[in-house]
Structure formats: structure tokens, C-alpha cells
C-alpha positions as CSV (number, residue, x, y, z in Angstrom):
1,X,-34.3,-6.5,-56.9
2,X,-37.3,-8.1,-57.7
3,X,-38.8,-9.9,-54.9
4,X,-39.9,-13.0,-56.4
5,X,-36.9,-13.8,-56.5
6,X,-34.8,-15.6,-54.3
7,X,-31.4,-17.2,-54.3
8,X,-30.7,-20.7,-52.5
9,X,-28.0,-23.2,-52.0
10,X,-26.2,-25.6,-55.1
11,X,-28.7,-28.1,-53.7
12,X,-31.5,-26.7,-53.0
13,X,-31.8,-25.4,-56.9
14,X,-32.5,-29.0,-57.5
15,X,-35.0,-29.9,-55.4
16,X,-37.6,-28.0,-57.1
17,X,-40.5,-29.8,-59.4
18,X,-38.7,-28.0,-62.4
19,X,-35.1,-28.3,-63.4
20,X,-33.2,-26.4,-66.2
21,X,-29.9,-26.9,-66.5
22,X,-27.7,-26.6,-69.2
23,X,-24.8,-29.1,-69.0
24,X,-25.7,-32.7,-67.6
25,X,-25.8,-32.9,-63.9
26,X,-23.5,-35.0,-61.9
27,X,-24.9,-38.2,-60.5
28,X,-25.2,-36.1,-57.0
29,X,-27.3,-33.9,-58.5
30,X,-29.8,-36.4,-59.9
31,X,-29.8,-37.8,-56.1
32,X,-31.0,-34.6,-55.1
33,X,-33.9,-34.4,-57.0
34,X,-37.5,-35.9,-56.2
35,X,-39.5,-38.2,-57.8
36,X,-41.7,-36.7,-60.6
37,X,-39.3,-33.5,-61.0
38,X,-38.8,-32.5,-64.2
39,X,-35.4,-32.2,-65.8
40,X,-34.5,-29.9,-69.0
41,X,-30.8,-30.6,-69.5
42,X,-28.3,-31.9,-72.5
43,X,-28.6,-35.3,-71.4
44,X,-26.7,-37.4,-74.8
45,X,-29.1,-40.0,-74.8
46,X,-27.3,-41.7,-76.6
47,X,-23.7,-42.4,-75.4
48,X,-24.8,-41.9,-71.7
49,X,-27.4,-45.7,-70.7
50,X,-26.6,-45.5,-67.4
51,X,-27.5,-42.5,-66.1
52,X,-30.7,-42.7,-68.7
53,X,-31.5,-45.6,-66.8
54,X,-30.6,-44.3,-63.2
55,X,-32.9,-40.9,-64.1
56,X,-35.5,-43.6,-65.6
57,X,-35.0,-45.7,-61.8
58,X,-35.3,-42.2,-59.6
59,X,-38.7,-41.5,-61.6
60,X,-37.4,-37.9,-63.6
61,X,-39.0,-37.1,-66.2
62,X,-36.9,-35.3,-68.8
């Protein structure tokens, strides 16, 4: 095992400065992150204003 590597909690993933994930995350997930993380994701820009808006509101970048 390499040890810089380490494994933590659901929640604790996203409370990092740099967040990939591959499906969306749930709105609890976005309230676990911090202000000025950064999100990689599938976010459907498109079809999904609300929680563009709420990311936008939390200060994400994405």
C-alpha cells in the first residue's frame, strides 16, 4: 500500500479543495463542501438551474 494514500469517510472525500466525482452529487454533498473548492463532476448544466445556482451561491467553482 502506498502510503500517501489514505482512505476517509463519504464526507470527508468532499471536504477537500479538489473534488472529482463522476455522477452529480446530491445536494448534501454540495453542503459539504467549502467555499472556493473545486468540483469536476457531470453537472447537465443545462436541465439542472437550481443546483447551478445553489453551487454558484456556495462559491464552487466547477
Amino acid at each position: 500500500v502506498n502510503p500517501k494514500i489514505s482512505f476517509v469517510s463519504h464526507e470527508e472525500s468532499y471536504k477537500g479543495d479538489f473534488v472529482i466525482v463522476l455522477r452529480a452529487p446530491e445536494m448534501y454533498e454540495i453542503d459539504w463542501m467549502k467555499k472556493g473548492a473545486i468540483l469536476l463532476s457531470m453537472l447537465h448544466f443545462d436541465t439542472r438551474e437550481f443546483r447551478n445556482g445553489y453551487i454558484k451561491d456556495k462559491g464552487i467553482y466547477c
